[in-house]
ROSE-4610 file (N, C-alpha, C; in Angstrom, 1 decimal, always signed):
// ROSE-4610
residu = [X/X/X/X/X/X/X/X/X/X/X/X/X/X/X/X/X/X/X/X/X/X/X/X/X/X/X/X/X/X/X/X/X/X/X/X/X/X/X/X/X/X/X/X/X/X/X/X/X/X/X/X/X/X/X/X/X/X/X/X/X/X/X/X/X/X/X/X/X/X/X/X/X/X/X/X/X/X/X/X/X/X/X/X/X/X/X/X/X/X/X/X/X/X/X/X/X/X/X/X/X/X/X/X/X/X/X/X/X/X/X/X/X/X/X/X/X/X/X/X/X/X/X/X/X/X/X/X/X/X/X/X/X/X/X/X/X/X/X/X/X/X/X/X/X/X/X/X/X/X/X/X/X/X/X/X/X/X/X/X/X/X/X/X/X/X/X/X/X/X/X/X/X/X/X/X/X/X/X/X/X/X/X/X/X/X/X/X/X/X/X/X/X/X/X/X/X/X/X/X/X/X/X/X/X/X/X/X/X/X/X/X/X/X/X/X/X/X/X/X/X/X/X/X/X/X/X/X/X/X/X/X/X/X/X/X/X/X/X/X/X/X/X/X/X/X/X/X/X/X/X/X/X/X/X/X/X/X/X/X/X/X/X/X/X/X/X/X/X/X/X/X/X/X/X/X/X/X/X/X/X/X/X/X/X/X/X/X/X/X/X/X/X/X/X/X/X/X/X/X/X/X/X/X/X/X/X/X/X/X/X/X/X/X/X/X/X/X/X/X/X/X/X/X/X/X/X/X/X/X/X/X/X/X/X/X/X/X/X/X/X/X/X/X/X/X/X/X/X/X/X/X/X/X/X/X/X/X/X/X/X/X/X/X/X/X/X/X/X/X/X/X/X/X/X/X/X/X/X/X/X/X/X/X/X/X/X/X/X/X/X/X/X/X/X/X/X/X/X/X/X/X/X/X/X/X/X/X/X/X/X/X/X/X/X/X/X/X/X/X/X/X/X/X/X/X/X/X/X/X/X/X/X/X/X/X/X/X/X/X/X/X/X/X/X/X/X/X/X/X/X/X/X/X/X/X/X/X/X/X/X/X/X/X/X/X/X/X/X/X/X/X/X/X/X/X/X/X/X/X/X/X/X/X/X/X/X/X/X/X/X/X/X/X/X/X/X/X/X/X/X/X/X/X/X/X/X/X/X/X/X/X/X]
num = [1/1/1/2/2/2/3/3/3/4/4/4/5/5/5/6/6/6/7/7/7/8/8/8/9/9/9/10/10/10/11/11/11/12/12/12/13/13/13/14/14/14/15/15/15/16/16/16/17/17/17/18/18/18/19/19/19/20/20/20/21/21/21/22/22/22/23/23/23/24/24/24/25/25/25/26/26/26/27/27/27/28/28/28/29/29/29/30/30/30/31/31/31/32/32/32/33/33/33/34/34/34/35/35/35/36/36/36/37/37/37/38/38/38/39/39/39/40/40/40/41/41/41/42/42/42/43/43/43/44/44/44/45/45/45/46/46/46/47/47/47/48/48/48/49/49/49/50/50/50/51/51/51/52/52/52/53/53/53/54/54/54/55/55/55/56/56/56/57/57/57/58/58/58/59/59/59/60/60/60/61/61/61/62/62/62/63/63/63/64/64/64/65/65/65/66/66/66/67/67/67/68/68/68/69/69/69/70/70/70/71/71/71/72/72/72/73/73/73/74/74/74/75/75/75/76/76/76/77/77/77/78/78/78/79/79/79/80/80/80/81/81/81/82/82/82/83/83/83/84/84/84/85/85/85/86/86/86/87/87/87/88/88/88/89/89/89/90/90/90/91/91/91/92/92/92/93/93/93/94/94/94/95/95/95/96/96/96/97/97/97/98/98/98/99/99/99/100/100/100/101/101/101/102/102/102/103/103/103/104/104/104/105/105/105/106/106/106/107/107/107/108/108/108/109/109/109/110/110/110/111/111/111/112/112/112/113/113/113/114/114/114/115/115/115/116/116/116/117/117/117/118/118/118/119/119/119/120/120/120/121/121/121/122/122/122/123/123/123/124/124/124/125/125/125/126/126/126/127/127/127/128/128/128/129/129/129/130/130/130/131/131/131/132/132/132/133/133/133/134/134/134/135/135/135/136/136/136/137/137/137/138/138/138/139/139/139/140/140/140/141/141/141/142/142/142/143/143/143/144/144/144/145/145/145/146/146/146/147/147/147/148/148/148/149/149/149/150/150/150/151/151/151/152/152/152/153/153/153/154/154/154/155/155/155/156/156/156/157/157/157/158/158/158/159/159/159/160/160/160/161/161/161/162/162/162/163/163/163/164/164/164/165/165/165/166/166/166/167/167/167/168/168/168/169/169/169/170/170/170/171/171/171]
x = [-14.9/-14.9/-14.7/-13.8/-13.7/-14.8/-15.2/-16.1/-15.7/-16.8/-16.1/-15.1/-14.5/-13.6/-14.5/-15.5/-16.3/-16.6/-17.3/-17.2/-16.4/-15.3/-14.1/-13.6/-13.7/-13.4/-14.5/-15.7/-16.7/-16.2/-16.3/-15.2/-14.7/-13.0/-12.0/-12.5/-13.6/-13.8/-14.2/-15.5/-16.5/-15.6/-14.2/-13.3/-12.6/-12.2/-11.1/-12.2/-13.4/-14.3/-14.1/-13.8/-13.1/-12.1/-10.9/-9.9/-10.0/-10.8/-11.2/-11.9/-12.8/-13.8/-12.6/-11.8/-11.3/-9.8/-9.4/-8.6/-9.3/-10.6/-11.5/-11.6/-11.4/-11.8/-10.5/-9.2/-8.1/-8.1/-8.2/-8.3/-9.1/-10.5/-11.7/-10.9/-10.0/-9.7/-8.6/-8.0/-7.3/-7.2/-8.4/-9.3/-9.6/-9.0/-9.2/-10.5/-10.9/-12.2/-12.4/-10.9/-10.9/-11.9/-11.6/-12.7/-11.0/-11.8/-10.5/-10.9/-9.5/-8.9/-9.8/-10.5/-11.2/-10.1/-9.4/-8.4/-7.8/-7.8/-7.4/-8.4/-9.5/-10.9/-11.7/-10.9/-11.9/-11.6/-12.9/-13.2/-12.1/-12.3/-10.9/-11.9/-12.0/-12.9/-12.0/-11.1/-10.3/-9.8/-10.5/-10.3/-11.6/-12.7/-13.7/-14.0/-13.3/-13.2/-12.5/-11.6/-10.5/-11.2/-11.7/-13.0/-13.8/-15.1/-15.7/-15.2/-14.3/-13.9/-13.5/-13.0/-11.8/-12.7/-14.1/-15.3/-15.8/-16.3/-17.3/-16.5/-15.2/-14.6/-13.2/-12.5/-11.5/-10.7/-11.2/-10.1/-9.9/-10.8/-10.8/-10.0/-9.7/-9.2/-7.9/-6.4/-5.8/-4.7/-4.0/-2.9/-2.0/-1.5/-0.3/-1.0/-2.6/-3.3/-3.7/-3.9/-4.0/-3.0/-1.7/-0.6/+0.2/+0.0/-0.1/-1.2/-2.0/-3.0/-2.6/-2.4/-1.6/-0.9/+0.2/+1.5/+0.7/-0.1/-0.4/-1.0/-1.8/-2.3/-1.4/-0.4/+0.4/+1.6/+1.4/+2.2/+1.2/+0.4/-0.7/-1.0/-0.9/-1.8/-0.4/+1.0/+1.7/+1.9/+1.5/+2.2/+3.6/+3.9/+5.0/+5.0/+5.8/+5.8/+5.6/+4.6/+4.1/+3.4/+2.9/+1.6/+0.8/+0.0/-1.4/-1.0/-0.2/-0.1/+0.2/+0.8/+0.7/-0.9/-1.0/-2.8/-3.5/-3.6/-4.6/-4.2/-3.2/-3.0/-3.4/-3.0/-3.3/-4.6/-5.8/-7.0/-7.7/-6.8/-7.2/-7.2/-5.8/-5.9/-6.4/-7.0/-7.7/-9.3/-9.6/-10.8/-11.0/-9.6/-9.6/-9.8/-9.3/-9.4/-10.3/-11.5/-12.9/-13.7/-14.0/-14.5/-15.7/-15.1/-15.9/-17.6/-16.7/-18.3/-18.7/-18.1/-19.0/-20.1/-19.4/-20.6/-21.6/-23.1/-24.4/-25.2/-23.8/-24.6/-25.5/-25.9/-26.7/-25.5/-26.0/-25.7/-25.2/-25.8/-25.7/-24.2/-24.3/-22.9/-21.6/-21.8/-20.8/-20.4/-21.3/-20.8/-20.1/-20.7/-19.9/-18.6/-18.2/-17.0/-16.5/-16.6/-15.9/-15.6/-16.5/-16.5/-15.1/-15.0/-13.9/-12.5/-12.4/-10.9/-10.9/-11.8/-11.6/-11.1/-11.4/-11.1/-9.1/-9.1/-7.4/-7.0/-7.1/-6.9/-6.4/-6.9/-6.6/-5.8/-5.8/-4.7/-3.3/-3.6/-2.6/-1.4/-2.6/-1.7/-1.3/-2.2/-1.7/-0.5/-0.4/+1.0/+2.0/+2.1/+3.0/+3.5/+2.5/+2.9/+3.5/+3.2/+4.0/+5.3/+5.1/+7.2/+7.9/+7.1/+7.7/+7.9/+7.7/+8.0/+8.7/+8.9/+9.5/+8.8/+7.6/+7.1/+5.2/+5.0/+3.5/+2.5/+1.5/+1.2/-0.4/-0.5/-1.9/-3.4/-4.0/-5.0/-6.1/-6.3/-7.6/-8.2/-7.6/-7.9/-8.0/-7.6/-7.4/-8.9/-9.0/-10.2/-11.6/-11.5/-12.4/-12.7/-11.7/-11.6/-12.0/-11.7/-12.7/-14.2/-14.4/-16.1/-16.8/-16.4/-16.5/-16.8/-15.7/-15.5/-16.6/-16.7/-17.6/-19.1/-19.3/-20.4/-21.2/-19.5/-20.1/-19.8/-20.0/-19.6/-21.2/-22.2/-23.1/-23.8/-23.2/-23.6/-22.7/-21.2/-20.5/-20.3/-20.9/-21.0/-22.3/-23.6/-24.5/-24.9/-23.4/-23.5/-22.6/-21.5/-20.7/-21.5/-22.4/-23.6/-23.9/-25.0/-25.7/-25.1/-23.5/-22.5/-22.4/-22.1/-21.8/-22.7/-24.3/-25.3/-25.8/-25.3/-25.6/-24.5/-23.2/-22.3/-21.0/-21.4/-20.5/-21.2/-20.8/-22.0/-21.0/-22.1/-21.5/-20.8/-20.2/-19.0/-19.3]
y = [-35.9/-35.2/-33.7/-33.1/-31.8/-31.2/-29.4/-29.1/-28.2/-28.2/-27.7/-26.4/-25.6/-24.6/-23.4/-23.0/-22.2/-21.8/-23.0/-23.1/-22.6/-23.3/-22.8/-21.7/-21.1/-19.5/-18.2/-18.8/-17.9/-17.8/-19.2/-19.0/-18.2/-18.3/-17.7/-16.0/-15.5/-13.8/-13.7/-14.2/-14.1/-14.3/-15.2/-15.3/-13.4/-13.3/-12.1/-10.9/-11.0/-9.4/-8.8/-9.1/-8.4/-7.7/-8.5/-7.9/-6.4/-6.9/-6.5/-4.7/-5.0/-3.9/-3.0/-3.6/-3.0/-1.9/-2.4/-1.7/-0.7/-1.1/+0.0/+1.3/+1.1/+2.1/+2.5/+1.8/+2.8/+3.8/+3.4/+4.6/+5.4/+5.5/+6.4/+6.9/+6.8/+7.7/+8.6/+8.2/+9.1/+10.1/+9.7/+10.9/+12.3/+13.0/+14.3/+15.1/+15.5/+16.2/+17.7/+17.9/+19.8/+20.2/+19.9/+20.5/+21.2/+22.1/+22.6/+22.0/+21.2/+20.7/+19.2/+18.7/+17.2/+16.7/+16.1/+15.3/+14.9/+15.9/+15.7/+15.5/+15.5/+15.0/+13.5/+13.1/+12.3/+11.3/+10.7/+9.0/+8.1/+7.4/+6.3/+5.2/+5.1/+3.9/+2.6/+2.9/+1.2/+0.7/+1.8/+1.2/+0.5/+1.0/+0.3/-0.9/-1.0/-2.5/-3.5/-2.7/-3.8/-4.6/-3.6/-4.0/-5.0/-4.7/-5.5/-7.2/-6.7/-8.0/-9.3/-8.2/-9.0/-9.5/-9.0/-9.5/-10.8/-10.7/-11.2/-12.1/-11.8/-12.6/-12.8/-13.0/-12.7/-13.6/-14.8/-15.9/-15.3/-14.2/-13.8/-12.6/-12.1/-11.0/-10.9/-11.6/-12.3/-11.3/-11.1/-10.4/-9.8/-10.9/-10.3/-9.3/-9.4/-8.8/-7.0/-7.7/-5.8/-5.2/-5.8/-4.8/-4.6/-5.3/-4.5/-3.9/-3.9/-2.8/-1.5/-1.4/-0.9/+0.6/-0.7/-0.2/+0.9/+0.8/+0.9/+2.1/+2.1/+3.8/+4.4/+3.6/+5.3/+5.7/+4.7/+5.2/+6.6/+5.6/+6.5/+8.3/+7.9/+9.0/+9.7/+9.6/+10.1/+10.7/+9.1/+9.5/+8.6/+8.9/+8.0/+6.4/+5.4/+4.2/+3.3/+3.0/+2.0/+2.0/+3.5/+4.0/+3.1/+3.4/+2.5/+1.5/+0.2/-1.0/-1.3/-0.8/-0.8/-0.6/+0.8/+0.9/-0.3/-0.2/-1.8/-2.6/-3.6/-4.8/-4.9/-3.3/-3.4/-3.1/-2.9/-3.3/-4.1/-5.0/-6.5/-7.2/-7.3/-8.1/-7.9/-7.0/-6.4/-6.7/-7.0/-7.2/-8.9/-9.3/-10.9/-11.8/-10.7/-11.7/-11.4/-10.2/-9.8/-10.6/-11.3/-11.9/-12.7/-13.5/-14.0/-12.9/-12.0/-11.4/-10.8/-10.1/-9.4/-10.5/-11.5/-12.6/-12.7/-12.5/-12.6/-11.4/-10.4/-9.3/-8.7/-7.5/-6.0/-5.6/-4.4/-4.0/-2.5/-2.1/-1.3/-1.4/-2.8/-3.2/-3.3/-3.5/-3.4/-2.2/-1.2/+0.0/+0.5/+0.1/+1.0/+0.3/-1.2/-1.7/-0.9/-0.3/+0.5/+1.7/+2.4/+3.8/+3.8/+2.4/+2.2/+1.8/+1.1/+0.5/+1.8/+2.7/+4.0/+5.0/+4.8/+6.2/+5.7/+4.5/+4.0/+3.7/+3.4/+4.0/+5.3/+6.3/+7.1/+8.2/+8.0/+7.9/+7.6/+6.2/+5.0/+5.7/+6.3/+7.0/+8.5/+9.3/+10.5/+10.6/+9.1/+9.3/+8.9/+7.6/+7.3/+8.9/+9.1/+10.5/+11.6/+12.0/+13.1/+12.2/+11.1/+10.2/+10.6/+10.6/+10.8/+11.4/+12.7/+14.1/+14.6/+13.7/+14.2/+15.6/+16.0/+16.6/+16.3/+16.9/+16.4/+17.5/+16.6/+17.4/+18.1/+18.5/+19.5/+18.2/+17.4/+16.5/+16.9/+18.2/+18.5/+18.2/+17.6/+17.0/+15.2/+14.7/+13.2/+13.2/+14.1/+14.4/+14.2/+15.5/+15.1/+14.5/+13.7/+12.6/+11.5/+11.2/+10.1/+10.6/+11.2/+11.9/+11.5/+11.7/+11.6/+9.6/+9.8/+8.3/+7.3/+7.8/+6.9/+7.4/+8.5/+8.8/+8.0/+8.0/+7.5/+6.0/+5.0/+3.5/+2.5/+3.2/+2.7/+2.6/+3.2/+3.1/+2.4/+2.3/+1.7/-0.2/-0.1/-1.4/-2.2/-1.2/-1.7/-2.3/-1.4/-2.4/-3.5/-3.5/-4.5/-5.6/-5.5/-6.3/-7.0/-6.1/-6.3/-7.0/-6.7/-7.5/-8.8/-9.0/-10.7/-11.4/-10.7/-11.5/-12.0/-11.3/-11.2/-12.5/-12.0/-12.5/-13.7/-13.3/-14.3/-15.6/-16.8/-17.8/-18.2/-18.5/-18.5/-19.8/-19.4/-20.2/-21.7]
z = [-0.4/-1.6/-1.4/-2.2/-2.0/-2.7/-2.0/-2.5/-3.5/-4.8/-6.5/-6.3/-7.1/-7.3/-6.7/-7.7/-6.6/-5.7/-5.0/-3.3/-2.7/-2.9/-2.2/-2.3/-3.5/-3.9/-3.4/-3.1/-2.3/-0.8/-0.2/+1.2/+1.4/+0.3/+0.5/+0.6/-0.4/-0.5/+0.8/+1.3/+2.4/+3.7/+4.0/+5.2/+5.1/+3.8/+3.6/+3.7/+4.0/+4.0/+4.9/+6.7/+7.8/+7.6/+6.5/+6.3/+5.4/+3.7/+3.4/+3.8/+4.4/+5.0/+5.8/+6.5/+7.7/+6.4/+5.7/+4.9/+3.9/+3.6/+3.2/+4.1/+5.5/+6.1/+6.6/+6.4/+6.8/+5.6/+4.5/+3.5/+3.0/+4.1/+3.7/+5.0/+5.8/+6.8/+6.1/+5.3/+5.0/+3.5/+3.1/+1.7/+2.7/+1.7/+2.2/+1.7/+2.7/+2.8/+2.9/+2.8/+2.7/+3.7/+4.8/+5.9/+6.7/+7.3/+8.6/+9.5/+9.4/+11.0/+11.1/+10.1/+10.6/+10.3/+9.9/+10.0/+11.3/+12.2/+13.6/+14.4/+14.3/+14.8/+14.1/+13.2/+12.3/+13.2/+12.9/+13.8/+13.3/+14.4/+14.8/+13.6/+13.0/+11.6/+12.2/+11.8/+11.9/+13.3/+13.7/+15.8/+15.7/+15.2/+15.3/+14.4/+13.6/+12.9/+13.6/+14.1/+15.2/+16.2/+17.0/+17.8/+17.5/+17.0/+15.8/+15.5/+15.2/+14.3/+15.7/+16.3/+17.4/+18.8/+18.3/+19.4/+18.7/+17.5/+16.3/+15.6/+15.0/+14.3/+14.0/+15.3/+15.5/+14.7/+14.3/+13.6/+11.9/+11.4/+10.3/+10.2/+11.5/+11.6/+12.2/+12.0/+13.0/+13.5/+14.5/+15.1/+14.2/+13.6/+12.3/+11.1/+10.9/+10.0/+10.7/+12.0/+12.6/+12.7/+12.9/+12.9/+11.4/+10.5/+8.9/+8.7/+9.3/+9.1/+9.5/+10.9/+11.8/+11.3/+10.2/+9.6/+8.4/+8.2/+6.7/+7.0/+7.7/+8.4/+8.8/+9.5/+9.9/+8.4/+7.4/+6.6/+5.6/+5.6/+5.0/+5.6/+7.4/+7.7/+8.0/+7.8/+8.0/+9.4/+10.6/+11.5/+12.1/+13.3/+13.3/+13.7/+13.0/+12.4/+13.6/+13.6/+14.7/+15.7/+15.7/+16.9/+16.6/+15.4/+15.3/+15.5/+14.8/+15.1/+16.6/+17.7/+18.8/+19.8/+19.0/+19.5/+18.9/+18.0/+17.2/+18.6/+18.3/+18.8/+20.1/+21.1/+22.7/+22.3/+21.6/+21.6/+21.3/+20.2/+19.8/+21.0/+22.0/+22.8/+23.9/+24.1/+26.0/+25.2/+24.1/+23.7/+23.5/+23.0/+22.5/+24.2/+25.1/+26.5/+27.1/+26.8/+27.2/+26.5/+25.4/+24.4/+25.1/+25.8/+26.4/+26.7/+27.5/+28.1/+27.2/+26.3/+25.0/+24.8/+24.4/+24.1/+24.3/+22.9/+23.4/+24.2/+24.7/+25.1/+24.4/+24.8/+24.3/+23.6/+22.5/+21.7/+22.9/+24.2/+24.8/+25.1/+26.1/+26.8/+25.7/+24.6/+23.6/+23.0/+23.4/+23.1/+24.2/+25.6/+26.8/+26.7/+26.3/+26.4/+25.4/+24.2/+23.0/+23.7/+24.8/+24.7/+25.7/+26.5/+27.2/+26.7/+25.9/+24.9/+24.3/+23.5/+22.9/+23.5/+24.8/+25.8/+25.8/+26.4/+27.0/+25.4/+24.4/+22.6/+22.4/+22.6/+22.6/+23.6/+24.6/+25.7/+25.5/+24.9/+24.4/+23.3/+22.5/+21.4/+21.5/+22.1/+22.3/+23.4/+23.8/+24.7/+24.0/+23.1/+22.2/+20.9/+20.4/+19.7/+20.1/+21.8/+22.6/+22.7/+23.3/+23.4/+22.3/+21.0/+19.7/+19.6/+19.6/+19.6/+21.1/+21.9/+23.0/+23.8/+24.0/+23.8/+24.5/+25.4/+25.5/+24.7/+23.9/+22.8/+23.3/+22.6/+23.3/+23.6/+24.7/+23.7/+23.5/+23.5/+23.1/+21.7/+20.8/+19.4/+19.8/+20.8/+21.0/+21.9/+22.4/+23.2/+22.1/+21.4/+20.2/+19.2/+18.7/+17.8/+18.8/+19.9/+21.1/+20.9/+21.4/+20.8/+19.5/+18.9/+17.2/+17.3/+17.8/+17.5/+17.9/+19.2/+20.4/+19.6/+18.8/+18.1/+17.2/+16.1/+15.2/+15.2/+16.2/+16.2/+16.0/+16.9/+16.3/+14.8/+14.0/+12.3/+12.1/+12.3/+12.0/+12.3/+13.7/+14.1/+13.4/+13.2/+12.9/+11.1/+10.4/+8.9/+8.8/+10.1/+10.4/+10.8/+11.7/+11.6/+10.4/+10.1/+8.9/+7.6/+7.7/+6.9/+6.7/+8.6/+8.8/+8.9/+9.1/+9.0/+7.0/+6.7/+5.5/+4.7/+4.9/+4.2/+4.4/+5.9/+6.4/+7.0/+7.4/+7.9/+9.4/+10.1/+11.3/+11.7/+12.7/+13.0/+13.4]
């Protein structure tokens, strides 16, 4: 017996909230804040969803879905077409084949694995952006946007938490 129309329509919201959440935060990344110069420092948000998701809940979060994500930030953040979805995906996957060990760890060890995909993330892309511009670009802003980033992941991880304990049911 199938279960009623509802049922199956709570599912379907509570499977799409990774997706969901994580497109929330490519576009709180790109609200402008009239601050000088945060835009080039602002936290990687949707690196850390990628992450996240791709530890925690990777079948809700799938390959084809991070690289339209990807696509959608750099159209958004107006950079050039395919960095992030390149960055996303080489972090989805160097995390999808770590998964294992994440598993069950400390909240410690999952942040030193972040502070490390974040570090070669950002590497990743400040090299892809200088290719683009043909040009090696200054990284002292790729430098501090990693900072920021690796900063602000424990608030960020910890309502991602608090999310899927809340709203998602486990696997």
């Amino acid at each position: 017996m199938r279960p009623p129309l509802w049922q199956r329509l709570d599912a379907v919201a509570r499977n799409l909230t990774p997706f969901g959440l994580t497109l929330v935060l490519v576009i709180l990344s790109v609200v402008p804040l009239h601050l000088p110069d945060f835009q080039r420092v602002a936290p990687g948000l949707t690196l850390m969803a990628v992450y996240h998701w791709a530890i925690y809940r990777p079948n809700l979060l799938p390959a084809s879905v991070v690289f339209l994500i990807g696509v959608l930030q750099d159209a958004l953040m107006g950079l050039p077409m395919g960095v992030s979805a390149v960055v996303f995906l080489t972090v989805y996957g160097v995390v999808l084949s770590q998964r294992r060990f994440f598993s069950g760890k400390s909240f410690a060890i999952v942040w030193f694995g972040f502070t490390l995909v974040a570090a070669g993330a950002a590497v990743e892309s400040w090299l892809l952006v200088s290719a683009f511009n043909t040009a090696f670009l200054n990284p002292e802003a790729a430098l501090y946007q990693y900072v920021v980033t690796v900063g602000v992941f424990p608030i960020l991880a910890w309502g991602f938490l608090r999310w899927q304990r809340t709203f998602l049911r486990l696997e």
